[in-house]
VOMIDO-250641 format. One record per residue (C-alpha): chain; x, y, z. Coordinates in pm, 1 decimal, m for minus. Layout:
<recs>
[rec A, [X, Y, Z]] ...
</recs>
This chain:
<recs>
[rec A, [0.0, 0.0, 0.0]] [rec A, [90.2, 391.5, m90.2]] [rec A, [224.1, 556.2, 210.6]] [rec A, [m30.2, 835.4, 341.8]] [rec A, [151.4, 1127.3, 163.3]] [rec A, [115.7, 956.3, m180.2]] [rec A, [m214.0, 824.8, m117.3]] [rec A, [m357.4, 1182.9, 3.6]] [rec A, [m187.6, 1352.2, m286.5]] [rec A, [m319.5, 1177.0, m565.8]] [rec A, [m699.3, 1141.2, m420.6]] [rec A, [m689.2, 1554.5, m335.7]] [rec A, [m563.1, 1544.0, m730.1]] [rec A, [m816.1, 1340.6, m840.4]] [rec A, [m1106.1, 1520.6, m681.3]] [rec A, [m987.0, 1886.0, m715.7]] [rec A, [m902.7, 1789.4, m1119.5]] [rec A, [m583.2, 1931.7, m1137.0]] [rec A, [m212.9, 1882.9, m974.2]] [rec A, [m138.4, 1997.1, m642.3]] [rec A, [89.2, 2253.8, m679.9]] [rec A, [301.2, 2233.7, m339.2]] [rec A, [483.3, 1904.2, m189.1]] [rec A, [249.1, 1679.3, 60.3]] [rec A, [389.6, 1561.4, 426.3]] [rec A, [164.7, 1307.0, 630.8]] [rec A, [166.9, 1218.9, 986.5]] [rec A, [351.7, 866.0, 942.7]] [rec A, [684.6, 1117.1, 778.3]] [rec A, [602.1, 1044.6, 452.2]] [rec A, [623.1, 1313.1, 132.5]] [rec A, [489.7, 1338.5, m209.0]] [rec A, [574.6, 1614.7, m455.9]] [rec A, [837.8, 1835.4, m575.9]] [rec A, [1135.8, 1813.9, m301.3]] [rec A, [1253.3, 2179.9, m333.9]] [rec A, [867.2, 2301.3, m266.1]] [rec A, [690.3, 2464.5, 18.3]] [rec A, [467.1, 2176.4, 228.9]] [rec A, [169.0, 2151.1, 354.8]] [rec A, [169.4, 1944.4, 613.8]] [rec A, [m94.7, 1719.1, 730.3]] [rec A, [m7.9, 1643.9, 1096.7]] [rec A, [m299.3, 1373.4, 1186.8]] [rec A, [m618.3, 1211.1, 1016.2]] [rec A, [m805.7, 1449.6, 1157.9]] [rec A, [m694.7, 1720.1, 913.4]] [rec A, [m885.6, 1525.9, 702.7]] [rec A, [m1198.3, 1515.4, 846.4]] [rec A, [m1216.7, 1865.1, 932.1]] [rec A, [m1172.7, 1898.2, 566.0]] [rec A, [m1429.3, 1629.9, 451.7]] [rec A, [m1707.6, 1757.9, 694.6]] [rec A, [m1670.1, 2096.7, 585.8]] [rec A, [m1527.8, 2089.2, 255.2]] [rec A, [m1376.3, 2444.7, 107.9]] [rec A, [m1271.1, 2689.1, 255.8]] [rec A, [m1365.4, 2678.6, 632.3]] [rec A, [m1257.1, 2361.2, 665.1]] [rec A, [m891.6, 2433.5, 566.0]] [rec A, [m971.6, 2664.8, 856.8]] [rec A, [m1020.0, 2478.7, 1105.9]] [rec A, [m754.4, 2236.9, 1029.2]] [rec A, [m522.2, 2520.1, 996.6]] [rec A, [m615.9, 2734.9, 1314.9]] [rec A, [m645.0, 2387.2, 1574.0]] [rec A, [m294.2, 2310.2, 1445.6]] [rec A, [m391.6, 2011.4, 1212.5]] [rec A, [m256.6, 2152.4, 951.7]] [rec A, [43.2, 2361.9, 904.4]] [rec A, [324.1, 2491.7, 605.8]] [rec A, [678.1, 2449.4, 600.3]] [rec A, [820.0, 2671.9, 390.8]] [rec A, [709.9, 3024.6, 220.1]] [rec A, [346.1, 3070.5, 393.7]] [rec A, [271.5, 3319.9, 94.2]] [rec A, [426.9, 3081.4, m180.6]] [rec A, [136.2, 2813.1, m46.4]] [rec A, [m122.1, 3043.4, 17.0]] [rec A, [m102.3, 3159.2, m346.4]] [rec A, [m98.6, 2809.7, m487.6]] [rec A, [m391.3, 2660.1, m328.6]] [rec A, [m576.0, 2991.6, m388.9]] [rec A, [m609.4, 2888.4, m725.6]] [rec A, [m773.0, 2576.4, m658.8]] [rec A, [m968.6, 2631.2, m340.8]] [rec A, [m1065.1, 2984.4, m293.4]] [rec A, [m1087.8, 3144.7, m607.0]] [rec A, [m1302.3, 2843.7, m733.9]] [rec A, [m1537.1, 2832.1, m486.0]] [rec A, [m1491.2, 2480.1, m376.4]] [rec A, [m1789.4, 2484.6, m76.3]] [rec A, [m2028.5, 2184.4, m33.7]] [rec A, [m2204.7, 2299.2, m306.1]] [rec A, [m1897.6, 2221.2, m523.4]] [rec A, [m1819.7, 1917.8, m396.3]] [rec A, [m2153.3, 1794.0, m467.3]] [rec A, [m2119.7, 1833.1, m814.8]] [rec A, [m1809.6, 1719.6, m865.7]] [rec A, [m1858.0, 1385.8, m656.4]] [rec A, [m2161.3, 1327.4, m1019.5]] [rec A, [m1819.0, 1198.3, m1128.5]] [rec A, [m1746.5, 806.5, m1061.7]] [rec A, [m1338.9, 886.6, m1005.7]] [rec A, [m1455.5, 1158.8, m809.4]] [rec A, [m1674.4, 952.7, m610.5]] [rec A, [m1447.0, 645.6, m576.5]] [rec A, [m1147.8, 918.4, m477.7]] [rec A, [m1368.9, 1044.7, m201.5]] [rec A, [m1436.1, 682.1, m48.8]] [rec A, [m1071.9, 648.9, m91.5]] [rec A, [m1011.4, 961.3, 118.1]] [rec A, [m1280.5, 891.9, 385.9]] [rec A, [m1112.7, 563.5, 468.5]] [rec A, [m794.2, 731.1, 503.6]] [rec A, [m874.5, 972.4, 709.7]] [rec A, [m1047.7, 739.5, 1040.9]] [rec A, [m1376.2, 682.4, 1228.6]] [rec A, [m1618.8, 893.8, 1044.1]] [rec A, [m1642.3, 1145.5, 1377.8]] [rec A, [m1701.8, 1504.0, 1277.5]] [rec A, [m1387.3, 1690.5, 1539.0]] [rec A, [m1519.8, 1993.9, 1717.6]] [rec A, [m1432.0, 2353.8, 1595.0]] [rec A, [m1161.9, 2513.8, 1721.6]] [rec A, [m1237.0, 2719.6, 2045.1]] [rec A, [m1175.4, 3048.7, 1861.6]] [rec A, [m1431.3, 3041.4, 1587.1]] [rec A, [m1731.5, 3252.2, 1726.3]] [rec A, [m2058.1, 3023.2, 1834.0]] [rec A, [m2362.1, 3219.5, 1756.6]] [rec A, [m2776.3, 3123.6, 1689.3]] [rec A, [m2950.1, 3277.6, 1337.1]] [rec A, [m2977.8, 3616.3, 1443.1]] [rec A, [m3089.2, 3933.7, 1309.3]] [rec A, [m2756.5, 4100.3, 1177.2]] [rec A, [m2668.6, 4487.1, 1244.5]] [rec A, [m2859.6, 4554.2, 1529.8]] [rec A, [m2673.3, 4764.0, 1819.3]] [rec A, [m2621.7, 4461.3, 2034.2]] [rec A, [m2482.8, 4215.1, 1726.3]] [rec A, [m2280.0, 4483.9, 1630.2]] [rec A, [m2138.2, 4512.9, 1989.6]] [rec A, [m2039.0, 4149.0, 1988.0]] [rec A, [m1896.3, 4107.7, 1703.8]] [rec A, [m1625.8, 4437.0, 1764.2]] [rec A, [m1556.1, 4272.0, 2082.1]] [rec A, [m1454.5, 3976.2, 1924.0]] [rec A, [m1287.4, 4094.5, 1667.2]] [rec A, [m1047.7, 4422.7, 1914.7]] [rec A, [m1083.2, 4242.5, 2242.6]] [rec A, [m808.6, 3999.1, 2223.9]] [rec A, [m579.1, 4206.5, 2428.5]] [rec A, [m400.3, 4567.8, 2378.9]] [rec A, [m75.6, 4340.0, 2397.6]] [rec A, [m126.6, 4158.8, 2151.4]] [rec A, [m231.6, 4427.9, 1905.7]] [rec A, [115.2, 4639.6, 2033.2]] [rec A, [312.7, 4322.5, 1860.1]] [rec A, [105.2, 4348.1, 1512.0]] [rec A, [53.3, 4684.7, 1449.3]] [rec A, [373.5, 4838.8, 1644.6]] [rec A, [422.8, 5177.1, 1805.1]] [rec A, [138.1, 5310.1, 1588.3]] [rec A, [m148.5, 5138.2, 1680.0]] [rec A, [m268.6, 5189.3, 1351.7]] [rec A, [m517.8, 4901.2, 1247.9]] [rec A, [m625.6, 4994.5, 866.9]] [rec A, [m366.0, 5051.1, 580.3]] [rec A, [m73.8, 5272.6, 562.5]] [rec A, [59.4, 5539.0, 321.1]] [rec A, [385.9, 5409.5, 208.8]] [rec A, [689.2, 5591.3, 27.9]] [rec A, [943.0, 5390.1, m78.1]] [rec A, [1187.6, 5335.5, 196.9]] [rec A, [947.8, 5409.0, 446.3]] [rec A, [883.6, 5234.3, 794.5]] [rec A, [544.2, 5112.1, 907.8]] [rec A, [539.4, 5378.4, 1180.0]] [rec A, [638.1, 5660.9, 944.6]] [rec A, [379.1, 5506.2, 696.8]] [rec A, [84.6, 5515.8, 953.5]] [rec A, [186.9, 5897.2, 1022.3]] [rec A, [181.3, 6033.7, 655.1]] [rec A, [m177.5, 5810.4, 615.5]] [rec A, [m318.0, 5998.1, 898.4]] [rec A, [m182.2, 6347.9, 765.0]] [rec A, [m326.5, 6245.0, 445.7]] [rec A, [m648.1, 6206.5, 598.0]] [rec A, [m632.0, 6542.0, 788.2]] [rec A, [m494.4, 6734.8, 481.4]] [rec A, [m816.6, 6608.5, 260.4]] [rec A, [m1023.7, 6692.0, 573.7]] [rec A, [m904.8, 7036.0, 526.4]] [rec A, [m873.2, 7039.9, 934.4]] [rec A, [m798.1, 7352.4, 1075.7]] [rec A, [m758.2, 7475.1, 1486.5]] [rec A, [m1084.6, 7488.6, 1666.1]] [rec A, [m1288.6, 7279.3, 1462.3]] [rec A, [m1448.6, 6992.2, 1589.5]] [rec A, [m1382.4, 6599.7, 1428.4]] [rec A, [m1599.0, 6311.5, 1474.1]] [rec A, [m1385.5, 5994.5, 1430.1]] [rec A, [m1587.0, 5689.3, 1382.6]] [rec A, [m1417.8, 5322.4, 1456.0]] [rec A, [m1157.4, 5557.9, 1678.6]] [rec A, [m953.8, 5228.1, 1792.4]] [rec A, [m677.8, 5305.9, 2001.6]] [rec A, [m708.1, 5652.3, 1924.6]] [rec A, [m463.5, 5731.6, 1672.6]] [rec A, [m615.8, 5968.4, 1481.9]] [rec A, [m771.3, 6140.4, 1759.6]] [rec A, [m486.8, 6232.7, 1888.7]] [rec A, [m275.1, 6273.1, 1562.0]] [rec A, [m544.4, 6526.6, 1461.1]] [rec A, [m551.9, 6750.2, 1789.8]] [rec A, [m178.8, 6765.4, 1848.9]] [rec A, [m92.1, 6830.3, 1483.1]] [rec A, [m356.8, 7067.6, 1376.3]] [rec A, [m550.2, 7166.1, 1694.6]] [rec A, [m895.7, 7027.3, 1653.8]] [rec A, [m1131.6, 6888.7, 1907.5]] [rec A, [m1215.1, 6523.9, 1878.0]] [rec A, [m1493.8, 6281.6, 1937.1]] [rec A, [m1353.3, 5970.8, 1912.0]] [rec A, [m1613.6, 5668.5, 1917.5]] [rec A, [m1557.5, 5262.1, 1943.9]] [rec A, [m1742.4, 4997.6, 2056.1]] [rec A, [m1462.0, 4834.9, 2239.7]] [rec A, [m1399.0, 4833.5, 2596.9]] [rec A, [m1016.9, 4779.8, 2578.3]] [rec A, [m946.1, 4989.1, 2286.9]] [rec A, [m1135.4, 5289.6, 2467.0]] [rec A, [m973.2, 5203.4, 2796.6]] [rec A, [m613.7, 5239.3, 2624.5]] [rec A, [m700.0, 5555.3, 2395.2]] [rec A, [m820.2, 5749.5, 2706.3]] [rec A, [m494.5, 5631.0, 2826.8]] [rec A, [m259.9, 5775.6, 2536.7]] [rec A, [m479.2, 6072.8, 2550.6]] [rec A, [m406.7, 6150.4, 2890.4]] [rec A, [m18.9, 6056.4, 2811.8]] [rec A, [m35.6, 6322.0, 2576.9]] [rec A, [m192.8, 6561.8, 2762.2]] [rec A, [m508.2, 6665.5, 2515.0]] [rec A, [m777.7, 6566.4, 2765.0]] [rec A, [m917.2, 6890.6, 2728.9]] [rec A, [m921.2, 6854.6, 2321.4]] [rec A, [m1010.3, 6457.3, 2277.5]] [rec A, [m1288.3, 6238.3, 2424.4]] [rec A, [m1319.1, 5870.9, 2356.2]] [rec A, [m1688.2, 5748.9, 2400.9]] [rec A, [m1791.8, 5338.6, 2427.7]] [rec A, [m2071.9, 5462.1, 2196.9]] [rec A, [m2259.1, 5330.1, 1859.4]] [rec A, [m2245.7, 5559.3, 1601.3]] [rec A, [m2599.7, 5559.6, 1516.0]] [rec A, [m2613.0, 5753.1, 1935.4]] [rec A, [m2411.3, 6038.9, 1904.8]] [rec A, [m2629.1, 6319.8, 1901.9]] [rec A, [m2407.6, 6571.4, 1947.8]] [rec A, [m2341.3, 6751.6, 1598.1]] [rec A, [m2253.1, 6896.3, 1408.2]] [rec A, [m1895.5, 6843.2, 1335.4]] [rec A, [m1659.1, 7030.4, 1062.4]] [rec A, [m1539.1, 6686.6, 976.6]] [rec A, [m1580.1, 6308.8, 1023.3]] [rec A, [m1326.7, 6065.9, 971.4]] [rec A, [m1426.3, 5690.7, 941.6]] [rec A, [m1104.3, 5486.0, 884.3]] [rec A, [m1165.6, 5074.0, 839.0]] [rec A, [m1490.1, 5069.9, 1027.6]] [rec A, [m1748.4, 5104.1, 752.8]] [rec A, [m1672.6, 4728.4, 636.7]] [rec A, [m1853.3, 4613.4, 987.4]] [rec A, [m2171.0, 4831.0, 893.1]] [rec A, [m2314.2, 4591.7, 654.9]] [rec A, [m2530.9, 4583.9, 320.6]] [rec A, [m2861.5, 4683.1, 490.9]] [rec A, [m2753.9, 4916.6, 738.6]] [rec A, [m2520.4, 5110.0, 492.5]] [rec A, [m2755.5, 5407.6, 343.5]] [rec A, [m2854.9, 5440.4, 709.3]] [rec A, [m2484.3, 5462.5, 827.8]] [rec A, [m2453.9, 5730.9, 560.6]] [rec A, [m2757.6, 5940.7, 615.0]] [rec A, [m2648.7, 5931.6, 1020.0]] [rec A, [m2290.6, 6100.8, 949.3]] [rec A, [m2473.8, 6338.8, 659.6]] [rec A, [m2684.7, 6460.7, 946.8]] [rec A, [m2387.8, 6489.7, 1222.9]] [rec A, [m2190.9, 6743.4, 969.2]] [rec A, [m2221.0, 7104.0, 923.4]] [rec A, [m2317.5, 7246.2, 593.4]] [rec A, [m1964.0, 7258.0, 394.0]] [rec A, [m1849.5, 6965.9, 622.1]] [rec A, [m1638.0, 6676.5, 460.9]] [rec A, [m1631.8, 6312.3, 531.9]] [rec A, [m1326.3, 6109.8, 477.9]] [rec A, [m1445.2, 5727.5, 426.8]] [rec A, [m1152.7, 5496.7, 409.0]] [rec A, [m1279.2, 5110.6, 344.6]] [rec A, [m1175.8, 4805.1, 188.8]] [rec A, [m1372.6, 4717.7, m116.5]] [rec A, [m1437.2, 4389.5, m289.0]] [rec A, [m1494.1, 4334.1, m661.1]] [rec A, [m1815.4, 4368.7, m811.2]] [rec A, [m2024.3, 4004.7, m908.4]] [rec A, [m2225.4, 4015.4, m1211.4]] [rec A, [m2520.9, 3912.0, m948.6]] [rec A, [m2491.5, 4130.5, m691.5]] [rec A, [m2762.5, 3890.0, m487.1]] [rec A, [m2497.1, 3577.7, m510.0]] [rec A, [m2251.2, 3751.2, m264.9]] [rec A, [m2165.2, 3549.8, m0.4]] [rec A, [m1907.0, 3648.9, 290.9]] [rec A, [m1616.9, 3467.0, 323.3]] [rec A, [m1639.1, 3214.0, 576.7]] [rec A, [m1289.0, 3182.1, 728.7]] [rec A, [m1332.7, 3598.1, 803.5]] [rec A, [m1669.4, 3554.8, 903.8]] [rec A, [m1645.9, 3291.8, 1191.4]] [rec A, [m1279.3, 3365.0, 1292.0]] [rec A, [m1205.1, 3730.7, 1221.3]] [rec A, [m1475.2, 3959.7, 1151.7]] [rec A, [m1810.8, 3822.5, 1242.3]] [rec A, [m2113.8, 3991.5, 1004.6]] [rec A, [m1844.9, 4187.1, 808.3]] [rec A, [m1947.9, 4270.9, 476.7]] [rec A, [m1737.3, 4433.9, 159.9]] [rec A, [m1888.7, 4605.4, m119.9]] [rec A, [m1768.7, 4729.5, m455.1]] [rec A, [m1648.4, 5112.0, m434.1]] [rec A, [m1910.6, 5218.3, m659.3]] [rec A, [m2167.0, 5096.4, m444.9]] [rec A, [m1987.2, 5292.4, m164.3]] [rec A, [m2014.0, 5599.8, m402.3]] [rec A, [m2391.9, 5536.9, m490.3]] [rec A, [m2495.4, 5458.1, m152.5]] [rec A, [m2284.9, 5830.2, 20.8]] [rec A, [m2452.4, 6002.1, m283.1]] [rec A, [m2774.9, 5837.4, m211.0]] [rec A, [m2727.3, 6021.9, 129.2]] [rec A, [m2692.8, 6355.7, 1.7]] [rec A, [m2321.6, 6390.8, 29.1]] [rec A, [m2130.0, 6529.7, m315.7]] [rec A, [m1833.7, 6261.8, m354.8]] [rec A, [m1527.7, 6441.8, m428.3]] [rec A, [m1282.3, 6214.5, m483.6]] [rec A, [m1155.9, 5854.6, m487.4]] [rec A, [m770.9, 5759.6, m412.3]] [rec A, [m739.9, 5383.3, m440.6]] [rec A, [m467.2, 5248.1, m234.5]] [rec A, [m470.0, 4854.7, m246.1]] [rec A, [m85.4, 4807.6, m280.0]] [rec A, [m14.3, 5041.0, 18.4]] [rec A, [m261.4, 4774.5, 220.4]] [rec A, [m39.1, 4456.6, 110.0]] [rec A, [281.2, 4632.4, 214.6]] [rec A, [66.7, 4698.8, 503.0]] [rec A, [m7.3, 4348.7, 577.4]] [rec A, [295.7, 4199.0, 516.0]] [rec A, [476.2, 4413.7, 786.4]] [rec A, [233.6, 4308.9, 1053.4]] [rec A, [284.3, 3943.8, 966.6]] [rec A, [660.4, 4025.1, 998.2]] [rec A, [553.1, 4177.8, 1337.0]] [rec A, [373.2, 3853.7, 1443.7]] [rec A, [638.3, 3594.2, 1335.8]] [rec A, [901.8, 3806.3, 1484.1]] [rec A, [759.3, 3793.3, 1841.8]] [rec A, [527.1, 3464.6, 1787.8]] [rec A, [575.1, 3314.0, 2138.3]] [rec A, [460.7, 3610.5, 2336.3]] [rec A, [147.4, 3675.8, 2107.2]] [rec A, [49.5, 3282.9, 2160.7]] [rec A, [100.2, 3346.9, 2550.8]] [rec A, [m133.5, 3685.3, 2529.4]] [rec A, [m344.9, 3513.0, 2362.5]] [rec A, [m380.6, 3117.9, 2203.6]] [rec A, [m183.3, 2901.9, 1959.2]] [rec A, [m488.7, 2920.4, 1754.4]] [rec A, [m621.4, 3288.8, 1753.2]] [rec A, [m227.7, 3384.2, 1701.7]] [rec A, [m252.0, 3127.3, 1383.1]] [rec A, [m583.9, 3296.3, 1320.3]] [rec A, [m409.6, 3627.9, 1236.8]] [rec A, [m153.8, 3485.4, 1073.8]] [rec A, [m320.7, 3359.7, 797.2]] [rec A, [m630.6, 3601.2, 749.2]] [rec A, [m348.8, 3886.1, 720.4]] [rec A, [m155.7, 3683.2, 510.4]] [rec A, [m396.5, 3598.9, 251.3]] [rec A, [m546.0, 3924.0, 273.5]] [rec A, [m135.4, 4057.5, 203.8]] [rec A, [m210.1, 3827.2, m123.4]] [rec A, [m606.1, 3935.8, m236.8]] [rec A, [m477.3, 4311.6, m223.6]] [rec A, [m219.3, 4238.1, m439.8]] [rec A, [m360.8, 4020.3, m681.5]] [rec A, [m657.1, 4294.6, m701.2]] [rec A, [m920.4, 4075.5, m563.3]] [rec A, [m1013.8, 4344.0, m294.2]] [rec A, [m909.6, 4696.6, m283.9]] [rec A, [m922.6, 5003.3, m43.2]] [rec A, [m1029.2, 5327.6, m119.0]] [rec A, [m1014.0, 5664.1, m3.8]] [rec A, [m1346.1, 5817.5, m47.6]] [rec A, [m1412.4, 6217.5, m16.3]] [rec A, [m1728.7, 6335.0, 21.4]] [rec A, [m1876.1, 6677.4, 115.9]] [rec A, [m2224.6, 6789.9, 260.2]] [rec A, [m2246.2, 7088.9, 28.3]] [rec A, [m2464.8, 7362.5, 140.3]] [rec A, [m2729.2, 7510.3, m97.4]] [rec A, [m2496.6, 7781.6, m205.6]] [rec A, [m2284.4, 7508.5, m418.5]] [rec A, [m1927.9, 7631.3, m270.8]] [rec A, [m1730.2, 7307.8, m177.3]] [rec A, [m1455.8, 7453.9, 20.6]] [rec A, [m1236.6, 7299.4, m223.0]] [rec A, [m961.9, 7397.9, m449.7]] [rec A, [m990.9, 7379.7, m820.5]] [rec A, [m693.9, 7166.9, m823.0]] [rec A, [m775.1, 6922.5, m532.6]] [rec A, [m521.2, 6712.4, m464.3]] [rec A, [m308.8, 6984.0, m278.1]] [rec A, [m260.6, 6730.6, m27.2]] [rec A, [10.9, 6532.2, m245.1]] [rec A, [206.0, 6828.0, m156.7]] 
</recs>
């Protein structure tokens, strides 16, 4: 009989219909593949049935984040590879279904079933979020699903993101670090804000305060910072006391859809839109319209994912959705557009920046591997493994343009028609 490497690699072959592009290792030492290639390892037979009672994506997942399943070699080199024939073809139960209407497919899967033990469907990891059908964007979902997603510990966010504390993509020049790259982003954003001493700025998703207090000590304003996270708040009002602009920043535990107290000059929402969801988006839109003054400009910085030709097929990713960000939802930039337009806002411009996001990435991967035994102390082997491959693969979408982030102006123009703007905009690219 095959040994367990051979055997796995040319049943996965057989029912994924083309060759496995990386080098197999099983749990009785045995390899199959090119010898010079990245592995993936397949620690124990129950790899294999995480994988065969959830086929696709999640159940890659699972295996990966219990510890199942791991790489030696290049994790980007793999993650690119099996992109091709997992993620980018869809290959969920509904897949597998169709393919297993083919006998080799069929006999392959027996094959594979008997391989991998008692037919025992293995628990999900601990981290994946447990949750009943629910409805999705209400005040309280919302609330749990932040928590999950910031309340892992302050620590363990210092390793990733570094002395910024800067969780949403930097503005890179060419030999720049990742702290001096989180600095010019949140100029940027201040310079196409047009902020100016005693105004007031609403920032929405204010994390661990960054911008607040980039935007007070640099041009003066007062800030409103908002977050539905206990420990990011708890460490912002921290760094804003540090810094001594208590009398110029507050940082409210507060939903955005509560803050009554407008208007503002400007409004900054940086990476927190993606949480708002499909449904709730025109209403998220409408809310910050209304909490502006007349000539007041909204900077909306937000991942975006590429439009489907049905729009009603969209599904969220699964690995993101029950490990990362639970009820996060992307949309296409022009549906961003529509729906701030929608809202009354005039759009003014639109600075895509996905390549600035993979540089991004990769640098807080570099931060994670570099100081990997204290983040699985703060936290768990399997929420650090967690990051490590959503930020990875995300490192990889940006770059091969399968999601994007975008910059979006927008302005609540009064009835007069004067924008506040320059002729020639872009003044802010100095």
């Amino acid at each position: 009989m095959a040994d367990a490497a051979s055997r796995l690699r040319s049943l996965a072959e057989q029912m994924l219909g083309a060759p496995l592009p990386v080098r197999l290792k099983a749990w009785d030492g045995s390899q199959a593949g090119p010898p010079d290639a990245p592995a993936l390892v397949v620690r124990n037979r129950r790899a294999l049935r995480r994988m065969l009672f959830k086929p696709g994506e999640l159940g890659l997942a699972r295996a990966w984040v219990s510890g199942d399943l791991e790489i030696e070699g290049d994790l980007y080199t793999v993650l690119d590879a099996m992109a091709g024939l997992v993620w980018e073809r869809g290959e969920d139960a509904r897949g597998l279904v169709q393919a297993l209407r083919d006998p080799d497919v069929r006999a392959a899967a027996r094959e594979l079933l008997k391989l991998a033990g008692p037919p025992i469907p293995p628990a999900p990891p601990r981290e994946e979020i447990r949750r009943p059908r629910r409805k999705l964007h209400t005040r309280r979902t919302d609330k749990r699903a932040i928590s999950h997603h910031y309340d892992v510990g302050n620590d363990f966010y210092e390793i990733v993101l570094g002395p910024s504390m800067v969780y949403s993509c930097a503005y890179w020049e060419d030999a720049g670090t990742l702290e001096s790259a989180q600095r010019d982003k949140l100029e940027l954003v201040c310079a196409k804000l047009g902020l100016k001493e005693g105004q007031r700025l609403l920032d929405v998703g204010c994390g661990w305060g960054s911008m607040a207090i980039h935007a007070a000590r640099e041009h003066g304003v007062s800030v409103v910072g908002v977050t539905l996270s206990q420990e990011q708040a708890a460490y912002a009002r921290k760094r804003v006391a540090d810094e001594g602009l208590t009398d110029r920043v507050e940082i409210r535990v507060q939903d955005y859809r509560d803050v009554v107290d407008g208007p503002f000059d400007a409004i900054s929402s940086i990476g927190m839109a993606e949480h708002v969801g499909a449904e709730k988006y025109l209403e998220y839109a409408r809310q910050l319209y209304a909490l502006l003054k007349p000539g007041g400009r909204l900077l909306n910085h937000q991942i975006a994912r590429r439009p489907q030709r049905d729009e009603s097929a969209y599904e969220v990713d699964e690995f993101i959705d029950a490990y990362v960000f639970p009820d996060g939802e992307l949309a296409p930039v022009g549906t961003t557009v529509t729906q701030l337009e929608r809202a009354g806002f005039e759009v003014r411009d639109v600075e895509a920046i996905r390549e600035h996001y993979a540089l991004t990435l990769r640098r807080w991967v570099a931060n994670l591997e570099a100081d990997w035994d204290r983040a699985v102390r703060l936290t768990s082997p399997g929420r650090a493994r967690v990051w490590q491959l959503y930020m990875a693969a995300s490192a990889l979408a940006f770059e091969r343009n399968r999601i994007g982030v975008n910059q979006v102006l927008a302005i609540r123009t009064p009835e007069s028609g004067a924008s506040g703007l320059p002729l020639r905009a872009r003044t802010w690219h100095g």
